[in-house]
TIPA-235793 format. One record per residue: x, z, y of N, C-alpha, C in turn. Coordinates in steps of 0.2 Angstrom, whole numbers, plus 5000, padded with zeros to 4 digits. Each point is the difference from the previous one (the first is absolute). Example, Ala and Ser with C-alpha at 12.3 -4.5 7.8 and 13.67 -1.06 7.14 Angstrom:
BEGIN
506650394972499650005006500450005006;499849965005500450015006499650035005;
//
This chain:
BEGIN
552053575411499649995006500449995006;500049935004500250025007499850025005;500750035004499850045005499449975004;499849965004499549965001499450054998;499849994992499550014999500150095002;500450044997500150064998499750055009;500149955004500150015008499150005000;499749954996499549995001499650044998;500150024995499750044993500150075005;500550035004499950075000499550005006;500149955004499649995008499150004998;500249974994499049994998499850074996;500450025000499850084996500050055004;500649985008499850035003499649995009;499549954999499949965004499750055005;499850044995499550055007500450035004;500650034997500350065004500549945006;500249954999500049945007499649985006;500550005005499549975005500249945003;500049945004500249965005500250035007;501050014999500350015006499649995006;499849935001499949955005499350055002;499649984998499250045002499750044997;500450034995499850074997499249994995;500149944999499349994994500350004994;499650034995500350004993500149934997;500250014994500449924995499450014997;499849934999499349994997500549934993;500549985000500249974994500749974999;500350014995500549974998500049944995;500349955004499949934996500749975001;500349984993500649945003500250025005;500650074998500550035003499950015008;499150005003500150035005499450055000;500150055005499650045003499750015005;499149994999499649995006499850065002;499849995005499550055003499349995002;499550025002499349985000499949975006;500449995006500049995007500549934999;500149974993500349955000500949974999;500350075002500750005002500450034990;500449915000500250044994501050015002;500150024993500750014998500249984994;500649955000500549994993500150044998;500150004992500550034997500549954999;500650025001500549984999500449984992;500649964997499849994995500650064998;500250045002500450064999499550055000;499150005001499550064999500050035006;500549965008499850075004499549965004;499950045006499049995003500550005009;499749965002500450005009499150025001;500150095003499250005002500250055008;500149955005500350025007499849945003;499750045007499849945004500449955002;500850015002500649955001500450034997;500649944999500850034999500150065003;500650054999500250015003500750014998;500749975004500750035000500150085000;500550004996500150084999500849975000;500650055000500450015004500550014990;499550024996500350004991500049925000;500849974996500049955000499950014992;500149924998499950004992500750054997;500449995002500850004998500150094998;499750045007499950075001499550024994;499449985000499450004993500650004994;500249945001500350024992500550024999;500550045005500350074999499650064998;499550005003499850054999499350014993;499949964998500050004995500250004993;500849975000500650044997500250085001;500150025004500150065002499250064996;499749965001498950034998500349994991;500149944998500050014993500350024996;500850005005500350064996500150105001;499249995002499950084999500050045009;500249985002500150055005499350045001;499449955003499450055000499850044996;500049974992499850034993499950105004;500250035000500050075003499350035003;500349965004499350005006499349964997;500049944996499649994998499550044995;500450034998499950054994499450065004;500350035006499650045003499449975002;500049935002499349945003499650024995;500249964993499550014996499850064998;500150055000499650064999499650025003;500149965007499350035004499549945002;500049954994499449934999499450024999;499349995002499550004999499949954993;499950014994500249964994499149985000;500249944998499149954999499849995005;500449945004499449975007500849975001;499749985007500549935003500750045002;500449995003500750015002500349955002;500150035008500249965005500650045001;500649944999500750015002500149955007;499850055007499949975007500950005000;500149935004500749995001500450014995;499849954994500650004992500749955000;500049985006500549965000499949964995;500949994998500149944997499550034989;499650055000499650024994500350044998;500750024995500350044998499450054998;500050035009499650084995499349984997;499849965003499250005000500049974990;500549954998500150014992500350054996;500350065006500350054994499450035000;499850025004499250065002499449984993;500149915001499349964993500050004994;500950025000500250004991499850074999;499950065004499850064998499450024997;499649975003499250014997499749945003;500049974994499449934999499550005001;499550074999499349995003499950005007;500749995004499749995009500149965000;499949945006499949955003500550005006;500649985000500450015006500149935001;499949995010500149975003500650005006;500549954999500550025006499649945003;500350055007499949955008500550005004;500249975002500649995007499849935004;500250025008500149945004500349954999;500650004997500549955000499949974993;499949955001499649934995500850014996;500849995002500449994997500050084993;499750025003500150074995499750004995;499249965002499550004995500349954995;500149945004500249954995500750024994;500550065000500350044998499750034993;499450045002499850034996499649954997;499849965002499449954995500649954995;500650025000500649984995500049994995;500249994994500350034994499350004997;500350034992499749994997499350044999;499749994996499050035002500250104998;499950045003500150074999499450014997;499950054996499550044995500050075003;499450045002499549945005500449975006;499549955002500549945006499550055004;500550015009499550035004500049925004;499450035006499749935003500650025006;500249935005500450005005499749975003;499950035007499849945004500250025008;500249965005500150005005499650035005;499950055003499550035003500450055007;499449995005500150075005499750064998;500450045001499850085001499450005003;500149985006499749995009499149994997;500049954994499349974999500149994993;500050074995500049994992499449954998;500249984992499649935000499350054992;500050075003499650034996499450005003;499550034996499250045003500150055002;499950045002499650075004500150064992;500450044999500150054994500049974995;500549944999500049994993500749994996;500550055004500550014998499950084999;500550004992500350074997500550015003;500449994999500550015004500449965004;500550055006500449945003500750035000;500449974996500849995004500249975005;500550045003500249975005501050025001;500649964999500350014998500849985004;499950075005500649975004499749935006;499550025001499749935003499350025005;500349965007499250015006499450014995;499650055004499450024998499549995005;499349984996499349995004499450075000;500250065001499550034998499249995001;500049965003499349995004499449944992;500749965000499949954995499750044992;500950054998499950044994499350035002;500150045004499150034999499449985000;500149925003499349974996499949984992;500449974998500149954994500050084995;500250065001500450054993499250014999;500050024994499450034998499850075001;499450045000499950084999500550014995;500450065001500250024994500949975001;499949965001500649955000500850025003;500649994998500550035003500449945003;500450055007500449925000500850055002;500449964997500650034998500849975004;500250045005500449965005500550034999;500649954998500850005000500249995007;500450065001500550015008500650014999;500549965003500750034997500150075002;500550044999500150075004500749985002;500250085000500749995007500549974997;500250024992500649964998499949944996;499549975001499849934998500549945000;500650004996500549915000500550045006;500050115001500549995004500849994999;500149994994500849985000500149945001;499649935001500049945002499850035008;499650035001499950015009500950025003;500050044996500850025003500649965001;499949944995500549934998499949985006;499349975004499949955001499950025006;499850105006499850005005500550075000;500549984999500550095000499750035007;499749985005499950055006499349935004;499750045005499349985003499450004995;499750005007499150004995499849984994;500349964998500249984992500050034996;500650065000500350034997499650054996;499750035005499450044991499349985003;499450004997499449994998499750045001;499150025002499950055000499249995000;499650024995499349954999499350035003;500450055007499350045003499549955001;500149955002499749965004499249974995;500549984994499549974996499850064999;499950044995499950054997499450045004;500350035007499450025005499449965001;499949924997499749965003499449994994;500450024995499750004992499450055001;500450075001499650065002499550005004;500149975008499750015004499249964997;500349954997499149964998499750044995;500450044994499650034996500050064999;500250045004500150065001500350054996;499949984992500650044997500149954994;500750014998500349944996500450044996;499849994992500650044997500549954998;500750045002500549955000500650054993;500249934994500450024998500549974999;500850065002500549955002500449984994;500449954999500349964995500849995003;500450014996500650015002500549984995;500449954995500649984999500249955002;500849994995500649985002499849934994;500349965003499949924997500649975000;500349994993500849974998499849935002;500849985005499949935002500749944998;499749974998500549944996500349945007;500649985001499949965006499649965001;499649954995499649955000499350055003;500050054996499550065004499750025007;500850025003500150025008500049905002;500149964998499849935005499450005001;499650014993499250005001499750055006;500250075000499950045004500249955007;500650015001500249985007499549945001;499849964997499649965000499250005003;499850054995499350005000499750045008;500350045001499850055004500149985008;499549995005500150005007500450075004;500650054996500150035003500949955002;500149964997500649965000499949955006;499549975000499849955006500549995004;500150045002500450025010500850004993;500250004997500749994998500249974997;499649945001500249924995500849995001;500350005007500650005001500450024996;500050084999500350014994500050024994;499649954995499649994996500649994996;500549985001500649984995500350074999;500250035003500250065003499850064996;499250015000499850044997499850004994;500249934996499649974993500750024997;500649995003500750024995500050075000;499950055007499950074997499750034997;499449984998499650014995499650045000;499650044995499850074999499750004993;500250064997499850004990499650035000;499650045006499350044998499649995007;499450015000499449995005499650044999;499650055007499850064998499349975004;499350024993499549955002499750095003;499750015005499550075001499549965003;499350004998499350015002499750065000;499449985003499350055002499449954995;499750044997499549954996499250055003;499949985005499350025004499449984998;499750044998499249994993499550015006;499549965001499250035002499549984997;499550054997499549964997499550025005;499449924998499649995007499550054997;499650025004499350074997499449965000;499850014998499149984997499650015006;
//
């Protein structure tokens, strides 16, 4: 089956739990690769299977180049650890929302673990989607589609669950679209998150160490209690490895200058720590 139809086939099965970004009217049909709404406003499907459902473009500052570092760095295991703690805390049987999937990675490691959910990545950045709308057809295929946080292209509680994964958060949004019952599950680096690369590339200033009160408190402050479990090893790195790191991650940005400099000294491990912050929404 082509992606096309596959895009089609999940959207029509799950037409209810969809809404129209633009005017918030539900999808009343899927026809030849587009998606309408009852208020007349449709959407392609692309022939890679992913869905552009945002009111405009918008630039993001991840180039194509960056995405696919960091999707070599994603498939050769690094988050597998962390992911491993995600899926344990998944609502199993209902929709999953991987908000801000980048270039897909997780949102197909998370699909290949249990086939009875429905997982959907979403990201701003078209070049990201079009990444993971890639390659060949995964079993199950998740849906990708270009979307805002700001204006999920869901209904009112008809998402199980939401990941959210190293990546800005809409809580205003998650709490309408999650269902009763429903959990949403947010990855926050902690303090020694990539610190032997912080130390390569910011040996002193603000730079220098990381500190995630800011998001963290802002998690809490909306939900009032968050159980948080931390996630902590050491990730062997091959040079071709540490490129894709130095690559993938906006903590390098500011030292493009010495991008030669810091690629010949290397590093053979990389120390991954997260917070995996669970809330489930109450009845």
């Amino acid at each position: 089956m082509k992606k096309t139809e596959l895009t089609s086939q999940f959207v029509a099965q799950h037409q209810q739990q969809f809404q129209c970004p633009v005017c918030g009217g539900g999808i009343t049909a899927v026809t030849d690769a587009t998606v309408q709404c009852k208020n007349g406003h449709s959407f392609d499907i692309s022939k890679k299977g992913t869905l552009f459902m945002i009111n405009a473009p918008v630039k993001t500052e991840y180039t194509d180049e960056m995405l696919r570092y960091r999707r070599q760095m994603l498939t050769a295991g690094f988050f597998e650890p962390m992911l491993q703690a995600v899926v344990q805390q998944i609502r199993h049987g209902g929709l999953v929302l991987d908000a801000g999937c980048g270039e897909g990675t997780t949102t197909k490691w998370l699909a290949q673990q249990n086939a009875n959910d429905a997982y959907v990545g979403l990201d701003i950045s078209k070049p990201a989607i079009n990444i993971a709308g890639s390659g060949v057809v995964n079993e199950p295929q998740p849906l990708f589609m270009v979307g805002d946080l700001a204006q999920l292209p869901f209904a009112d509680q008809q998402v199980t669950t939401i990941v959210n994964i190293l990546s800005p958060a809409n809580y205003q949004e998650f709490d309408r679209v999650l269902q009763s019952g429903g959990k949403l599950i947010k990855v926050i680096p902690n303090h020694e998150y990539l610190k032997e690369l912080r130390a390569l590339v910011y040996p002193e200033g603000q730079h220098a160490t990381y500190d995630n009160t800011p998001v963290k408190s802002h998690f809490i402050e909306h939900y009032g209690h968050v159980d948080f479990t931390p996630v902590h090893y050491e990730f062997k790195l091959t040079p071709e490895l540490f490129k894709a790191l130095f690559e993938m991650t906006p903590l390098t940005w500011q030292a493009a200058g010495r991008k030669d400099d810091i690629l010949e000294q290397g590093l053979t491990k990389i120390t991954a720590d997260f917070e995996v912050g669970v809330v489930t929404k109450k009845a």
